[in-house]
ZADOTI-26142 format. One record per residue (C-alpha): residue number from 0; x, y, z. Coordinates in nm, 3 decimals, decimal comma. Layout:
# ZADOTI-26142
PT / num / c1 / c2 / c3
PT / NUM / X / Y / Z .
...
This chain:
# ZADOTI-26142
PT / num / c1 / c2 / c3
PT / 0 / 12,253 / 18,211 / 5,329 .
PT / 1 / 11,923 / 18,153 / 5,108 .
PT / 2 / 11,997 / 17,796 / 5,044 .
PT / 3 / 12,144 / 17,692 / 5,368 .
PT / 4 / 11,812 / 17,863 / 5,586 .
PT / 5 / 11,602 / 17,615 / 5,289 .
PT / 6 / 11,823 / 17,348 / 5,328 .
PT / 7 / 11,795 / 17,375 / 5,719 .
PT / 8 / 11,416 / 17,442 / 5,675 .
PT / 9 / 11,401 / 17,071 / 5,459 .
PT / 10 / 11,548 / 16,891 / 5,733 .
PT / 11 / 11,350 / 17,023 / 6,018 .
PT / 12 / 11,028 / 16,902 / 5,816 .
PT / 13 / 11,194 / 16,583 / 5,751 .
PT / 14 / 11,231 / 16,510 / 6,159 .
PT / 15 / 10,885 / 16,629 / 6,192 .
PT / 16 / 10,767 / 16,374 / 5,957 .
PT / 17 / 10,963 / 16,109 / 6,053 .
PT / 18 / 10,876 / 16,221 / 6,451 .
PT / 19 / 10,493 / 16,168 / 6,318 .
PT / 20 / 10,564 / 15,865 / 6,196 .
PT / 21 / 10,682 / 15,696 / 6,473 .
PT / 22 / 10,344 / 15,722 / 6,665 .
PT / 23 / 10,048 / 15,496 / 6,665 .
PT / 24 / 9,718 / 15,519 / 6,477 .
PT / 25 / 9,417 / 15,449 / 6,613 .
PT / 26 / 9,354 / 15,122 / 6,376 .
PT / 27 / 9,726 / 14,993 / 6,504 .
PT / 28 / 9,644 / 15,067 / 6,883 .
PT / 29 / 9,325 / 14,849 / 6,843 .
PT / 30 / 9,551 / 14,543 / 6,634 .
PT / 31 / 9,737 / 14,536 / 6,895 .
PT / 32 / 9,505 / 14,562 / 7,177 .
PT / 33 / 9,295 / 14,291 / 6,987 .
PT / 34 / 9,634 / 14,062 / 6,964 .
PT / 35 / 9,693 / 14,074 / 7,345 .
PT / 36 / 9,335 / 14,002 / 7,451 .
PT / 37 / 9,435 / 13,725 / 7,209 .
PT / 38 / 9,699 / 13,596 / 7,356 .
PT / 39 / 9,551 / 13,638 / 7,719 .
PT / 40 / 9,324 / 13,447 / 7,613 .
PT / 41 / 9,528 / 13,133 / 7,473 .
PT / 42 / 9,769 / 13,221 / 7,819 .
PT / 43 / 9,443 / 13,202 / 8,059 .
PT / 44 / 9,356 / 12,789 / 8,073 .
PT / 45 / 9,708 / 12,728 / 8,084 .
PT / 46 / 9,755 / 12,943 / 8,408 .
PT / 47 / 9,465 / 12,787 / 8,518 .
PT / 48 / 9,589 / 12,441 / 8,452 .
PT / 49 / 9,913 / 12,500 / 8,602 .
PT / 50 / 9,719 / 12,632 / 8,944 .
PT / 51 / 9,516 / 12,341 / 8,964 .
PT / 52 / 9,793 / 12,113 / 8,877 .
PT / 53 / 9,978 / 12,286 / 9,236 .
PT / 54 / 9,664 / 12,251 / 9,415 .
PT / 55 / 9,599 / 11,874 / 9,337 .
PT / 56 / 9,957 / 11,822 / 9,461 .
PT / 57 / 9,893 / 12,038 / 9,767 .
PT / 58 / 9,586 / 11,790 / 9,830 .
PT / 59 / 9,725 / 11,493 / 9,740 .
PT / 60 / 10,064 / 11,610 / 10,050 .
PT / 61 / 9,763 / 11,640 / 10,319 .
PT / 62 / 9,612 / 11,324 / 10,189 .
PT / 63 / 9,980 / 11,141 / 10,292 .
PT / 64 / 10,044 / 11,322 / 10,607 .
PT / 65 / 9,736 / 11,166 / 10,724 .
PT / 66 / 9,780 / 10,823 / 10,601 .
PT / 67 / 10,135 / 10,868 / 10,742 .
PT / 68 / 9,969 / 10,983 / 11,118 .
PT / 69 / 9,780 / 10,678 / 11,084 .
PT / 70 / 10,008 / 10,446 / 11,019 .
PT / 71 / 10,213 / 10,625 / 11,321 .
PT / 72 / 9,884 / 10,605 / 11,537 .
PT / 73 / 9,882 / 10,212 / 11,440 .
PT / 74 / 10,252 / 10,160 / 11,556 .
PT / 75 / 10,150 / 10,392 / 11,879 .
PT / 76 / 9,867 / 10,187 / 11,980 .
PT / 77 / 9,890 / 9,880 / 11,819 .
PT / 78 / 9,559 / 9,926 / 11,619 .
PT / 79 / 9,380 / 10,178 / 11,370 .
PT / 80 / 9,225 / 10,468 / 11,496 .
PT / 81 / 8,862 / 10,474 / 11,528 .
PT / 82 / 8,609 / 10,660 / 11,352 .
PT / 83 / 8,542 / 10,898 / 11,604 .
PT / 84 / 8,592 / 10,938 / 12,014 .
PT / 85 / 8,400 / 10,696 / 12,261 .
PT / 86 / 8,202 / 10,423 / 12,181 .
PT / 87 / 7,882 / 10,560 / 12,108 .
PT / 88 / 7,803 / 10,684 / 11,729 .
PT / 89 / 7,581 / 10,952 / 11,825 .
PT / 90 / 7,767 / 11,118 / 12,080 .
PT / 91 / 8,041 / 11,380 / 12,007 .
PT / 92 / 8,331 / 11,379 / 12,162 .
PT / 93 / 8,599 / 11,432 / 11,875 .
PT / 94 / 8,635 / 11,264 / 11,511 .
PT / 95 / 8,939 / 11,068 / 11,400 .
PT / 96 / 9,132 / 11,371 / 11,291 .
PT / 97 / 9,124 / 11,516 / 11,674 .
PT / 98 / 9,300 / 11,153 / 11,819 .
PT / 99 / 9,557 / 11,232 / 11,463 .
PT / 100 / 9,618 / 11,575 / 11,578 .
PT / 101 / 9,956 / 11,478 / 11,767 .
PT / 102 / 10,085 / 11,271 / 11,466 .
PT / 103 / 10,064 / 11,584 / 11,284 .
PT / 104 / 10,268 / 11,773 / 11,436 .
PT / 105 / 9,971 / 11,916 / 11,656 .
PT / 106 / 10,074 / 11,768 / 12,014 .
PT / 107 / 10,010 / 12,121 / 12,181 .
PT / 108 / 9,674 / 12,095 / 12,027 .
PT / 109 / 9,618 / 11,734 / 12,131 .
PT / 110 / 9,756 / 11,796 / 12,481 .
PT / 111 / 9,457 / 12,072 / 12,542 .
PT / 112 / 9,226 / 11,882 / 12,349 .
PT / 113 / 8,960 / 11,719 / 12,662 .
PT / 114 / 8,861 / 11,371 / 12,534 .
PT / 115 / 8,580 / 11,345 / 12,766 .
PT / 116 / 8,401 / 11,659 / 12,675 .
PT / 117 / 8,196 / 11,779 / 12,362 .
PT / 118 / 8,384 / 11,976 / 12,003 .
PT / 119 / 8,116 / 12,228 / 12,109 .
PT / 120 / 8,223 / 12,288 / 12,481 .
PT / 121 / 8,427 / 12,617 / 12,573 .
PT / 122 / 8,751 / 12,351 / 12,651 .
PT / 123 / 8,760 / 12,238 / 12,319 .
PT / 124 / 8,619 / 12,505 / 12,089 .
PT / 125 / 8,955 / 12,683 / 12,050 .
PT / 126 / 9,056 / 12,363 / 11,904 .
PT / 127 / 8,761 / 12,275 / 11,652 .
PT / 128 / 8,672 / 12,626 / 11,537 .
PT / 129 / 9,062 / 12,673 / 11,430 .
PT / 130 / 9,105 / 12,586 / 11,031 .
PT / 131 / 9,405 / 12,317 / 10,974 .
PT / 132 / 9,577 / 12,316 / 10,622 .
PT / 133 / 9,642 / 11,977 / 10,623 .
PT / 134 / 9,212 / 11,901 / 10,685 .
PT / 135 / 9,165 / 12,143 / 10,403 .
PT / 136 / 9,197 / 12,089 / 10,024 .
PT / 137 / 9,325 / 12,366 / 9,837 .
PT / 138 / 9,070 / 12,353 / 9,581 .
PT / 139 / 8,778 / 12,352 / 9,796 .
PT / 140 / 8,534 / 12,604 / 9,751 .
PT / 141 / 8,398 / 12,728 / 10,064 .
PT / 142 / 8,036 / 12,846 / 10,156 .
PT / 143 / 7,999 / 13,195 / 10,251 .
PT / 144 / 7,901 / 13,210 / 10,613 .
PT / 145 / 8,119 / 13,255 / 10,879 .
PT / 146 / 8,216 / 13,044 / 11,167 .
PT / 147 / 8,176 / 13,142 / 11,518 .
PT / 148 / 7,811 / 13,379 / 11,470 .
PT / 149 / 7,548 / 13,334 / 11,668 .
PT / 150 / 7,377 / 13,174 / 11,382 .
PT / 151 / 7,649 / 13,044 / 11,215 .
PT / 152 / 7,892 / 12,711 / 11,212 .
PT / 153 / 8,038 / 12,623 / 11,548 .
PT / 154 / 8,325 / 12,445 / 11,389 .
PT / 155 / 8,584 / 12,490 / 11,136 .
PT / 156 / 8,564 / 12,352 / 10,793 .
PT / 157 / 8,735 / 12,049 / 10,642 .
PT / 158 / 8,770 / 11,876 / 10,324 .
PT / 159 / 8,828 / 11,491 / 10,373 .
PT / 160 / 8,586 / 11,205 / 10,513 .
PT / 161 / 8,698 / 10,890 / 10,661 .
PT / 162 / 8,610 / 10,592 / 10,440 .
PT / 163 / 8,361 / 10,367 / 10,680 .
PT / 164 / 8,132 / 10,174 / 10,448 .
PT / 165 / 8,028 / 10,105 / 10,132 .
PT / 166 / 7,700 / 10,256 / 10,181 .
PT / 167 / 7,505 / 10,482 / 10,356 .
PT / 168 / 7,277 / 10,220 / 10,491 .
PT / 169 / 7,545 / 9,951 / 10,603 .
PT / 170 / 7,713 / 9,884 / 10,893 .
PT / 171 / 8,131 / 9,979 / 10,876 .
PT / 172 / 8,271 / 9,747 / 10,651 .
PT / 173 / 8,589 / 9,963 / 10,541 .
PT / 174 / 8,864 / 10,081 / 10,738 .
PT / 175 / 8,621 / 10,185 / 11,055 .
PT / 176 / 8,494 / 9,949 / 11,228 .
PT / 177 / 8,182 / 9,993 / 11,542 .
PT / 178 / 8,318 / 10,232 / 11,721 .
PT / 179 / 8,425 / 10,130 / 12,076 .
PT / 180 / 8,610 / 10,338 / 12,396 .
PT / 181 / 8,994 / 10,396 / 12,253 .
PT / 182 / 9,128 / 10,118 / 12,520 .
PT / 183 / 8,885 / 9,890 / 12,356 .
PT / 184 / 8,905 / 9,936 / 12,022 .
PT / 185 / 9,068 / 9,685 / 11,861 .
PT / 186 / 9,058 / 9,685 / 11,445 .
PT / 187 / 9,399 / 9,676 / 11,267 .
PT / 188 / 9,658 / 9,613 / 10,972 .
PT / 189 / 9,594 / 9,283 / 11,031 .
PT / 190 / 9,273 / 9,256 / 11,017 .
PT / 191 / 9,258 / 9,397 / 10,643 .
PT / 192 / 9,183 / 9,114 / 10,500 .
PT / 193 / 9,192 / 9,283 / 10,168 .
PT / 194 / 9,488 / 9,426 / 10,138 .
PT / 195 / 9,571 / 9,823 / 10,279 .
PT / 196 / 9,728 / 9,916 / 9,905 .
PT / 197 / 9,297 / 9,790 / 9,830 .
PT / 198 / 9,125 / 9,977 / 10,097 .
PT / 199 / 9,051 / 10,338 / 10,085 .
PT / 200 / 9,098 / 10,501 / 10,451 .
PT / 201 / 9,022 / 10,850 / 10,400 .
PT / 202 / 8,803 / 11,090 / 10,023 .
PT / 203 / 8,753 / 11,409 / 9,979 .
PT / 204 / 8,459 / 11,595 / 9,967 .
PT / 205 / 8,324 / 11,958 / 9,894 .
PT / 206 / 8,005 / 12,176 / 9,986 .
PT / 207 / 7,822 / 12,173 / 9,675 .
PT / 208 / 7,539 / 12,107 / 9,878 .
PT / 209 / 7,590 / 12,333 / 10,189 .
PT / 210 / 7,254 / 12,490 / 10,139 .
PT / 211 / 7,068 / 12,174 / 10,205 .
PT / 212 / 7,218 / 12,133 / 10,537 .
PT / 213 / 7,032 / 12,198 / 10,876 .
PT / 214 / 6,916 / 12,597 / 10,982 .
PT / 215 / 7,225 / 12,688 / 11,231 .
PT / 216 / 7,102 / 12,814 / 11,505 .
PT / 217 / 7,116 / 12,790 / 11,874 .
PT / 218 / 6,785 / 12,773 / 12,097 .
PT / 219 / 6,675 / 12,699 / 12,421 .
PT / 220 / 7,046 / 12,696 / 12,558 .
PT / 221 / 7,098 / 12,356 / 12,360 .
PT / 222 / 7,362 / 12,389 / 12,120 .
PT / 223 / 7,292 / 12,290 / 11,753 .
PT / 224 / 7,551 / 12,301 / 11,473 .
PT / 225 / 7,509 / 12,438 / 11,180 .
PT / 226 / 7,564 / 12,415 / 10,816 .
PT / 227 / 7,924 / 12,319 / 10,798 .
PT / 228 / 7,912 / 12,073 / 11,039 .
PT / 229 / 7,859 / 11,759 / 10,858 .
PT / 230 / 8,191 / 11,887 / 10,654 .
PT / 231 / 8,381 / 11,958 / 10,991 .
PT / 232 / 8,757 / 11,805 / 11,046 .
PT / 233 / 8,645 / 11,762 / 11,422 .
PT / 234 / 8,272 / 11,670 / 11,423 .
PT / 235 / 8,239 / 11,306 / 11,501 .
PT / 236 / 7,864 / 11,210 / 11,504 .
PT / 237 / 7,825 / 10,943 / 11,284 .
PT / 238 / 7,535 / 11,122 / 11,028 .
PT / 239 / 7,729 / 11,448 / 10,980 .
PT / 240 / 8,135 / 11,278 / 10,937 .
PT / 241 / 8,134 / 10,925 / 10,814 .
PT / 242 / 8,169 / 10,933 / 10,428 .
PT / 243 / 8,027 / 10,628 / 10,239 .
PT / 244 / 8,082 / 10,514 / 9,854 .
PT / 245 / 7,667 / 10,518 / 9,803 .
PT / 246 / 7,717 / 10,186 / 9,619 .
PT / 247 / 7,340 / 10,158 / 9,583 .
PT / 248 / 7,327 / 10,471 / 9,400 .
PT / 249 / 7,673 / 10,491 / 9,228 .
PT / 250 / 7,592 / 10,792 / 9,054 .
PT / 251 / 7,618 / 11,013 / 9,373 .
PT / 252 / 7,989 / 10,982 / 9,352 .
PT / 253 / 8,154 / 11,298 / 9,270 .
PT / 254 / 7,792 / 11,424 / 9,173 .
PT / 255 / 7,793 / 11,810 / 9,257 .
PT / 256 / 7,494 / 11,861 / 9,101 .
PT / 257 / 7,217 / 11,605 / 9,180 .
PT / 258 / 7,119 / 11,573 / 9,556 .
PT / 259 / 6,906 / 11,273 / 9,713 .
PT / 260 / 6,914 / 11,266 / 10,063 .
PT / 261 / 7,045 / 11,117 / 10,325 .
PT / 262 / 7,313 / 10,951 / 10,070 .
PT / 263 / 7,510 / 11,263 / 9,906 .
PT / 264 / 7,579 / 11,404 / 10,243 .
PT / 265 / 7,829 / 11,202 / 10,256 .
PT / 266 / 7,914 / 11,075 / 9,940 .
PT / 267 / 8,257 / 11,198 / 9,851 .
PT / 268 / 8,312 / 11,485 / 9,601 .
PT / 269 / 8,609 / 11,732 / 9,528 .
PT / 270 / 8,649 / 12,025 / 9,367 .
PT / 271 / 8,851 / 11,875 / 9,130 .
PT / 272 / 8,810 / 11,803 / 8,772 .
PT / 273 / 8,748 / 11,425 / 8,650 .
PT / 274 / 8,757 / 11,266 / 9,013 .
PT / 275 / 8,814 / 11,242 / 9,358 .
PT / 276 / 9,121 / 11,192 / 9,604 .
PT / 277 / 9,200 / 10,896 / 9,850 .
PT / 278 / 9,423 / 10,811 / 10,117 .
PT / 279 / 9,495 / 10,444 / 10,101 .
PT / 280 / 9,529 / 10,242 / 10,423 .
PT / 281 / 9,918 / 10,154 / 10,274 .
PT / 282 / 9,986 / 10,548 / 10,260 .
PT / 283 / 9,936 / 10,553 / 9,945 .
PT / 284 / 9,708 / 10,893 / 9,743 .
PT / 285 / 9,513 / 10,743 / 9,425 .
PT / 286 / 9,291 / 10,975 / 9,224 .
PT / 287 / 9,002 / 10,773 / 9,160 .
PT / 288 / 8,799 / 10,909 / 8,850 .
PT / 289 / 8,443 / 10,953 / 8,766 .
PT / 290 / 8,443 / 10,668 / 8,509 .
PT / 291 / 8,574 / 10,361 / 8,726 .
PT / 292 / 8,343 / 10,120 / 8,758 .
PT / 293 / 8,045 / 10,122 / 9,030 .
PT / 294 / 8,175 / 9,765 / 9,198 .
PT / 295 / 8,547 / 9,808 / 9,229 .
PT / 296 / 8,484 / 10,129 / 9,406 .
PT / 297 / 8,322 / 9,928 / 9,642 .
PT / 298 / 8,530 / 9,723 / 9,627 .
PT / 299 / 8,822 / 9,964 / 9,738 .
PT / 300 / 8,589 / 10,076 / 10,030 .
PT / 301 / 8,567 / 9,681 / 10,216 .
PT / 302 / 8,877 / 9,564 / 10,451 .
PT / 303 / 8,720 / 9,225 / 10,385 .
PT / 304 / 8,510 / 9,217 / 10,113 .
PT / 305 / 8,737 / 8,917 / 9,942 .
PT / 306 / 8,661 / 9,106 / 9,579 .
PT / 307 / 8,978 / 9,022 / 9,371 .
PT / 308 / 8,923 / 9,327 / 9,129 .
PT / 309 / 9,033 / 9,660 / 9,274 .
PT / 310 / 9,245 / 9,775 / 8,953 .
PT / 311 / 9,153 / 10,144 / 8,892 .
């Protein structure tokens, strides 16, 4: 009885011990936490990566539905649309993305959309305050006021620019021409003189420099837009919505940083890494980076430039 109570005694101090040493000490517990916040760490830029890498498609697929509703608005009407509604540059009627609405599978939009009246007036303001995925990049980084306050942006965001000129001083040399009443507008495919797989038709850009916009605010009972608006899919007044290549200051291009007014209002930028996205006129979605050279972005911007280098 003696020896079997010790022997039974041994091996319930042997479970104990072995119980004890399963467990974690303190030292372990912090190896391993150390080797996960290692690994995290090694995991993070590739998760990062591989969301950007989805995004830059996603951007890339609005890019093409809108050179697609182009080149469906060009078979429609027998030329390209124009940069904005009616024929005069300062009014603001509607941009080019309101007369693409119905060849993106918008036509209930389009049909309640009143041509003849302002983005800002009560007919058309359920239309240009409502946000469109395909006008918006994925990787755009948005400012932080709202839309719709009494202080606040009239209209809803948007992340690409049609491509009118070269620069911000010269008349439309790319795939806009002087705008002119819809029935009288008269620019197309044929008229390219360059080539549409050469001519850019429509670049992102971002609001790295919302801040620097004009104070939004209504007074007087005239309506003023505010911040957003020169980076609104439906504003159409030619300061605030025609993007330019800012060939006489090539360094504007994708510049998120440096600001020199008028030109990097509408200089296109993304949100991007290493460069910027374009719709071509031939449907085509090139990623044109940072480092190409000054003239044949220009060159990419003119319908009829006659440059023979647009390699990129």
């Amino acid at each position: 009885m003696t020896l079997a109570k010790h022997s039974s005694y041994q091996n319930c101090d042997t479970r104990i011990t072995i119980a004890a040493r399963r467990g974690f000490t303190l030292v372990e517990l912090l190896v391993v936490i150390a080797i996960i916040g290692v690994l995290v760490a090694l995991l993070f830029p590739a998760i990062q990566t591989a969301r950007e890498a989805a995004r830059r498609c996603s951007c890339r697929n609005n890019l093409r539905q809108v050179g697609i509703a182009t080149q469906n608005f060009h078979d429609a009407h027998k030329h390209l649309p124009p940069p904005k509604v009616g024929g005069s540059a300062t009014s603001n009627l509607g941009s080019t993305f309101v007369l693409l609405l119905p060849y993106l599978e918008q036509t209930s939009m389009s049909a309640q959309y009143d041509l003849t009246k302002s983005v800002a007036s009560p007919e058309n303001l359920p239309i240009t305050t409502a946000p469109f995925d395909v006008f918006m990049c994925p990787s755009l980084s948005p400012p932080n006021y709202s839309v719709g306050s009494d202080c606040g942006e009239l209209l809803a965001p948007g992340s690409y620019m049609i491509s009118t000129r070269s620069d911000y001083y010269q008349l439309n040399d790319g795939a806009f021409a002087q705008p002119a009443e819809l029935d009288e507008y008269n620019l197309g495919m044929k008229d390219i003189a360059d080539g549409t797989s050469h001519t850019l038709l429509v670049g992102e850009t971002n609001f790295a420099f919302a801040d620097k916009m004009e104070a939004p605010c209504s007074s007087a009972g005239i309506v003023t837009f505010g911040k957003m608006t020169g980076f609104a899919w439906a504003d159409s007044y030619w300061l605030k919505a025609w993007g330019h290549m800012a060939a006489e200051n090539p360094h504007l291009y994708n510049n998120s940083k440096q600001f020199i007014a008028p030109d990097s209002n509408r200089t296109y930028r993304s949100d991007h890494p290493g460069g910027v996205h374009f719709a071509l006129l031939d449907g085509s979605v090139r990623f044109l980076r940072d480092e190409v050279e000054p003239g044949i972005r220009r060159a990419l911007v003119t319908r009829a430039g006659g440059e023979l280098d647009h390699s990129f």
